[in-house]
ROVO-15887 format. One record per residue (C-alpha): chain; x, y, z; residue number from 1. Coordinates in steps of 0.1 Angstrom, whole numbers, plus 5000, padded with zeros to 4 digits. Example, Ala and Ser with C-alpha at 12.3 -4.5 7.8 and 13.67 -1.06 7.14 Angstrom:
[A [5123 4955 5078] 1]
[A [5137 4989 5071] 2]
END
This chain:
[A [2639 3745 3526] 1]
[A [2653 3712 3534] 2]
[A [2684 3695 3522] 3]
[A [2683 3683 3482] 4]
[A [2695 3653 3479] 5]
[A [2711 3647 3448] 6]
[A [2715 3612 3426] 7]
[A [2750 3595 3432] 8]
[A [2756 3599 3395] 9]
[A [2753 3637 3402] 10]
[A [2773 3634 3428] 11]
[A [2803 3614 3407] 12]
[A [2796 3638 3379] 13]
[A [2802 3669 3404] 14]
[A [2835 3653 3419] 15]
[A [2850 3656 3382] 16]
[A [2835 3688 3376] 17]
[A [2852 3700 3411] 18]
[A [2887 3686 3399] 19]
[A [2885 3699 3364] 20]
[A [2871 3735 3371] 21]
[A [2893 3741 3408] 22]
[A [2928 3724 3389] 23]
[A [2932 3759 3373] 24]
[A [2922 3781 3403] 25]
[A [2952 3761 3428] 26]
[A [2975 3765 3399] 27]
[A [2967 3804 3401] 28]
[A [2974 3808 3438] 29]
[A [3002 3787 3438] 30]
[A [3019 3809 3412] 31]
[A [3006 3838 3433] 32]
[A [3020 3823 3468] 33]
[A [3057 3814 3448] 34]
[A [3059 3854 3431] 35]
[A [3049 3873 3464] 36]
[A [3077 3850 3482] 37]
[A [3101 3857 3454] 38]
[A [3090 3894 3463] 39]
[A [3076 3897 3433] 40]
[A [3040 3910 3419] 41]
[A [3034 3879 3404] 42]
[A [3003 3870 3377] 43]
[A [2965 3870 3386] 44]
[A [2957 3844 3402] 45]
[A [2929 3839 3377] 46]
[A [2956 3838 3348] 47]
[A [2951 3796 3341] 48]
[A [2915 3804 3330] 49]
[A [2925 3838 3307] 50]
[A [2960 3812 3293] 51]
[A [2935 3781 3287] 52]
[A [2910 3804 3268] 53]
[A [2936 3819 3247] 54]
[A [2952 3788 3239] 55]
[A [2919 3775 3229] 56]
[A [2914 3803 3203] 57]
[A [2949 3802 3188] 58]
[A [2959 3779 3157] 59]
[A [2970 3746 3165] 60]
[A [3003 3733 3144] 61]
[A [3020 3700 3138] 62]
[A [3055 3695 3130] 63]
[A [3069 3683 3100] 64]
[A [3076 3649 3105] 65]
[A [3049 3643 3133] 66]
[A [3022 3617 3128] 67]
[A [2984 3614 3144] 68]
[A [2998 3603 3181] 69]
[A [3009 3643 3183] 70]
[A [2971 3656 3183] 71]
[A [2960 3623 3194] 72]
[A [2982 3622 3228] 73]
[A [2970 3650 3246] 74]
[A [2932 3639 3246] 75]
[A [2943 3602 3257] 76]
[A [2963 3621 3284] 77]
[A [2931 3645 3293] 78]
[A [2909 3616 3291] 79]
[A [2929 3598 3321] 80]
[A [2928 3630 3342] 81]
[A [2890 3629 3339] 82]
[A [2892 3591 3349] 83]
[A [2909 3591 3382] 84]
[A [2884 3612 3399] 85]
[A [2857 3587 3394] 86]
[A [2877 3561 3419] 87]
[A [2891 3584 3446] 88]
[A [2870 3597 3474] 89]
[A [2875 3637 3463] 90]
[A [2838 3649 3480] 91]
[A [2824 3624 3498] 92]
[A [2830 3597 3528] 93]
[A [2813 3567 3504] 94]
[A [2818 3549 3478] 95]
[A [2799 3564 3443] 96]
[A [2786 3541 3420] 97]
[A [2818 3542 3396] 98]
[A [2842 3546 3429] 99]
[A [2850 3508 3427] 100]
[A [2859 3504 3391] 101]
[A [2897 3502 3400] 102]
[A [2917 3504 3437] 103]
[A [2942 3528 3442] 104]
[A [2969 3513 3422] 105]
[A [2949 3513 3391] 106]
[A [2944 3549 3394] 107]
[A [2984 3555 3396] 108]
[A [2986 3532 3363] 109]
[A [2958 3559 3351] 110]
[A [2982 3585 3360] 111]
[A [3015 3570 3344] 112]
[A [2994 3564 3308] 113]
[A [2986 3602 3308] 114]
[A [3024 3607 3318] 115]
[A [3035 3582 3286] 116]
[A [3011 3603 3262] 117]
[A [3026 3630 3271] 118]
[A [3064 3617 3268] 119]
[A [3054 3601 3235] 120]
[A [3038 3633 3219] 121]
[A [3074 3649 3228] 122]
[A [3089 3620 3212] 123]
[A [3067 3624 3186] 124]
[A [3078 3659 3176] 125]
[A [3108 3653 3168] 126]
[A [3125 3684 3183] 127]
[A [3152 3679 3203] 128]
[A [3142 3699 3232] 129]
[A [3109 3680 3236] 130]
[A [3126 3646 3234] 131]
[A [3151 3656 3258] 132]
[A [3119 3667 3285] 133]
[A [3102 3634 3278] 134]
[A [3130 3607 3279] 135]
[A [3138 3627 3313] 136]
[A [3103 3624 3323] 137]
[A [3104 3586 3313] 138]
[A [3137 3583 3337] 139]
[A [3121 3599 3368] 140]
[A [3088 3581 3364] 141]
[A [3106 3550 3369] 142]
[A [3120 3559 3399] 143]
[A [3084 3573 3410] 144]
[A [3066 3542 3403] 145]
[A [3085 3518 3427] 146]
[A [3073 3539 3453] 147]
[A [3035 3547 3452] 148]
[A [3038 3505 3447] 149]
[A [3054 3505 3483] 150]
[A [3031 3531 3500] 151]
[A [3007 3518 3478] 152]
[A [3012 3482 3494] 153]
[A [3021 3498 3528] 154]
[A [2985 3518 3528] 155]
[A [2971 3488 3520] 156]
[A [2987 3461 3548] 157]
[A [2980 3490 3575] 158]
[A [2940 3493 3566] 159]
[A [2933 3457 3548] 160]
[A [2926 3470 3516] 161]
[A [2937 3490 3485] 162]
[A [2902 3508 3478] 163]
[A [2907 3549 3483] 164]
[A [2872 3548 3497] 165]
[A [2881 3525 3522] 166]
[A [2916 3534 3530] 167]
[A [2905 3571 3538] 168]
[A [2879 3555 3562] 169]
[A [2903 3534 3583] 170]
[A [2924 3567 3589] 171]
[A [2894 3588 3595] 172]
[A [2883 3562 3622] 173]
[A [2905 3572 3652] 174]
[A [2934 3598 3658] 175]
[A [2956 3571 3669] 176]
[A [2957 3555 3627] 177]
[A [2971 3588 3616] 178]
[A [3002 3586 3643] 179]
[A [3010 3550 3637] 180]
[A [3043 3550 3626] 181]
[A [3039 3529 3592] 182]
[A [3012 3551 3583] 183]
[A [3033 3585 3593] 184]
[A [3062 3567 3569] 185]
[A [3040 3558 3539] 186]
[A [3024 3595 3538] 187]
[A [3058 3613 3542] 188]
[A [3066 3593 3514] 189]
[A [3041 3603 3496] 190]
[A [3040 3640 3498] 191]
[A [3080 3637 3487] 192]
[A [3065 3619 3458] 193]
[A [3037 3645 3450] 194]
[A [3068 3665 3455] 195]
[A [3085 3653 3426] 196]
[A [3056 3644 3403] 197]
[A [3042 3681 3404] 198]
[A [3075 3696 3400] 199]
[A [3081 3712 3431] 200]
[A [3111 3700 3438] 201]
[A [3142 3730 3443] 202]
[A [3148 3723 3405] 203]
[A [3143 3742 3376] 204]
[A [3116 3721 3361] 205]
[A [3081 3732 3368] 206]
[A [3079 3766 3356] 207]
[A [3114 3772 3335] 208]
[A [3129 3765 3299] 209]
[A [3161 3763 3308] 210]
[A [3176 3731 3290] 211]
[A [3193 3717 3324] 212]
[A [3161 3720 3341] 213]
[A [3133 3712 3316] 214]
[A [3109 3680 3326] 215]
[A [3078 3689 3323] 216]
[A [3076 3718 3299] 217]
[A [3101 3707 3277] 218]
[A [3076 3680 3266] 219]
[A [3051 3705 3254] 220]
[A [3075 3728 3235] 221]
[A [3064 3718 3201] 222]
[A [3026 3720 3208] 223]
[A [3001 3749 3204] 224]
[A [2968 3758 3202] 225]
[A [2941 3739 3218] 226]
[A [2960 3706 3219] 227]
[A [2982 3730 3243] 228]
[A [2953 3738 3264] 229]
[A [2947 3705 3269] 230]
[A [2981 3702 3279] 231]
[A [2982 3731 3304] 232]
[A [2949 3720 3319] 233]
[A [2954 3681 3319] 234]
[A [2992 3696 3341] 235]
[A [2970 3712 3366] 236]
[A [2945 3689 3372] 237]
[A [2973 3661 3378] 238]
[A [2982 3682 3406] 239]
[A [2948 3689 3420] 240]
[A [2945 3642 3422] 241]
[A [2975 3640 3436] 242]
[A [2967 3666 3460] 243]
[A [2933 3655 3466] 244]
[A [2947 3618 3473] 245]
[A [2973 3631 3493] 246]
[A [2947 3652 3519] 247]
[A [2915 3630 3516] 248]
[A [2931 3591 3518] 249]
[A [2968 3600 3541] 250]
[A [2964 3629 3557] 251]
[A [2937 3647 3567] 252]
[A [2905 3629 3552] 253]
[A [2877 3653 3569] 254]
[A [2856 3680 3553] 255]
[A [2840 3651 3530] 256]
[A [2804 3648 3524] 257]
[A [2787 3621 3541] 258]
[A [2757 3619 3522] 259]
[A [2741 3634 3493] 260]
[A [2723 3667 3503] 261]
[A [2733 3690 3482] 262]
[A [2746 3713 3510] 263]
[A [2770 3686 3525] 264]
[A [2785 3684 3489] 265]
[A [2792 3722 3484] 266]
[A [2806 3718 3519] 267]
[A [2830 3691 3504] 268]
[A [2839 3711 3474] 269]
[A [2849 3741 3495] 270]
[A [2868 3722 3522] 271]
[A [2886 3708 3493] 272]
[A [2900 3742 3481] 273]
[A [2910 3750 3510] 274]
[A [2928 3718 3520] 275]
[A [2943 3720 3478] 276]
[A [2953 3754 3488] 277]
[A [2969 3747 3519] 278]
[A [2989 3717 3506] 279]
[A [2999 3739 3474] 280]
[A [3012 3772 3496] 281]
[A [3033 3746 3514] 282]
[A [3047 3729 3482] 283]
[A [3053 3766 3470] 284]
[A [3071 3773 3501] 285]
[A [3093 3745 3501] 286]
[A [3103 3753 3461] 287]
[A [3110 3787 3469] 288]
[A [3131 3783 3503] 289]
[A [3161 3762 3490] 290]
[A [3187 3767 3466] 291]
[A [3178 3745 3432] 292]
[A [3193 3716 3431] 293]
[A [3213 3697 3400] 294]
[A [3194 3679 3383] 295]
[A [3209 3643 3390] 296]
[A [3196 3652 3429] 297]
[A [3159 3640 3419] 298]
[A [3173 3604 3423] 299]
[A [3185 3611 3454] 300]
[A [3157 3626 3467] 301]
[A [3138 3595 3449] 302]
[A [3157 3571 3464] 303]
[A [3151 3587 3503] 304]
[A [3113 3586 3492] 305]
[A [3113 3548 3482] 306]
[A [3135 3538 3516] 307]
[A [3109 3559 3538] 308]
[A [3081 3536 3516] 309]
[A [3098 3504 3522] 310]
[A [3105 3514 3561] 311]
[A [3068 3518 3564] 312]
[A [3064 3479 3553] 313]
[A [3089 3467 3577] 314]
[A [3077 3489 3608] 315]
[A [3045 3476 3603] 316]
[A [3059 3439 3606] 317]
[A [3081 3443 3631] 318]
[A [3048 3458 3653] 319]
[A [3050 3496 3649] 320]
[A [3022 3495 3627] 321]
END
């Protein structure tokens, strides 16, 4: 039996599908990978699907003094995680018919309104702790920002344009794009920033509720039920995008469907795992090799990030690029 070509809307419809039923699995493995190097047991690596399902069947309640943006905020932040993969190249090698709605920047402003839902359903609480994780949240993102706009502008000076599609093609076209320096600086930069925005960092943020440490859980304290799940599920699958754009536009764009059999597409979906996987043992290894850091370190670490960004921009002029 021949190849089955599907329609590109299929196709579209399956790249979300891929982002929002894997995001749970890489969470699982990750959380595997981290226990067995803590020499631990560690959970199931199906776990995310067994928490999501009881979060789903559990009551949902709203504090006191919390208005509509509290159940309102983690669907507007769930909403822009189902967004982004409609305008990155996450199966295939061309553009879908929804892939050139935005560039790559207007899928990291995507990103940072799911990130200010989130903030402002902390805020909206009004519990201490969950203030606390998203004014904190707030802080780092605007030391994140300035530098996806660097590698964002560095990516897109290197290969003449700022559309995922086409940035991933340009690096894909010879060996010699991936070793140019510019492009080796604006992907390191990157992966520190993936670093940071998924919580991998050596600090006490990603998986704890220690008050020092708490980012990203403490903005979720006050929730429950299914506008938890939401949560919990909108967490991972902001790690599987920034993962995906990390492997399929800087660093290793291959695996990808180049047309729409349905065969080449399953191909994609498993080469993406893997490549998820890969990236995700590696960020689990880095958390778990080095001491935690304080907490005012992230702005170092920031700041390194942003300076490898904005070397990128002026290798490139200066004719490493």
């Amino acid at each position: 039996m021949g190849n089955l070509n599907l329609s590109p809307i299929t196709v579209q419809a399956i790249q979300v599908l891929t982002i929002v039923l894997f995001a749970p699995l890489i969470s699982g493995v990750i959380s595997k990978i981290a226990a067995l190097i803590q020499g631990r047991r560690g959970p199931r690596i199906l776990q995310p699907y067994y928490d999501l399902i009881k979060l789903f069947r559990k009551e949902t309640l709203v504090p006191e003094h919390s208005s509509w943006v509290f159940l309102m905020a983690p669907i507007a932040a769930f909403a822009c995680y189902l967004t982004v993969p409609l305008l990155i190249p996450v199966l295939t090698t061309f553009g879908l018919p929804l892939g050139y709605m935005g560039d790559i920047l207007g899928g990291g402003f995507i990103l940072s309104l799911a990130g200010f839902s989130v903030a402002l359903a902390g805020i909206e609480s009004d519990a201490p702790f969950a203030q606390l994780g998203g004014s904190r949240a707030m802080t780092f993102g605007a030391l994140i920002e300035p530098t996806v706009l660097f590698v964002v502008f560095a990516a897109g000076i290197i290969t003449s344009t700022d559309l995922p599609y086409a940035m991933a093609a340009t690096v894909r076209s010879s060996t010699s794009e991936i070793v140019r320096p510019a492009h080796v600086l604006a992907a390191i930069a990157f992966f520190m920033v993936v670093l940071t925005d998924t919580g991998r960092i050596p600090v006490e943020s990603h998986s704890g509720t220690i008050e020092f440490g708490m980012i990203d859980e403490g903005r979720t304290l006050e929730h429950s039920g299914a506008p938890f799940a939401l949560l919990k599920w909108g967490s991972a699958m902001k790690q599987m995008i920034l993962y995906t754009i990390l492997i399929d536009v800087f660093i290793a764009p291959w695996g990808l469907a180049s047309t729409t059999g349905l065969v080449s597409v399953l191909g994609a979906v498993l080469a993406l795992v893997l490549k998820a996987t890969l990236v995700g043992t590696i960020f689990a290894i880095i958390d778990n090799s080095f001491s935690k850091l304080r907490l005012f370190k992230i702005t170092e670490f920031l700041a390194a990030a942003f300076l490898l960004a904005a070397l990128s921009v002026l290798v490139f002029f200066l004719g490493g690029g």
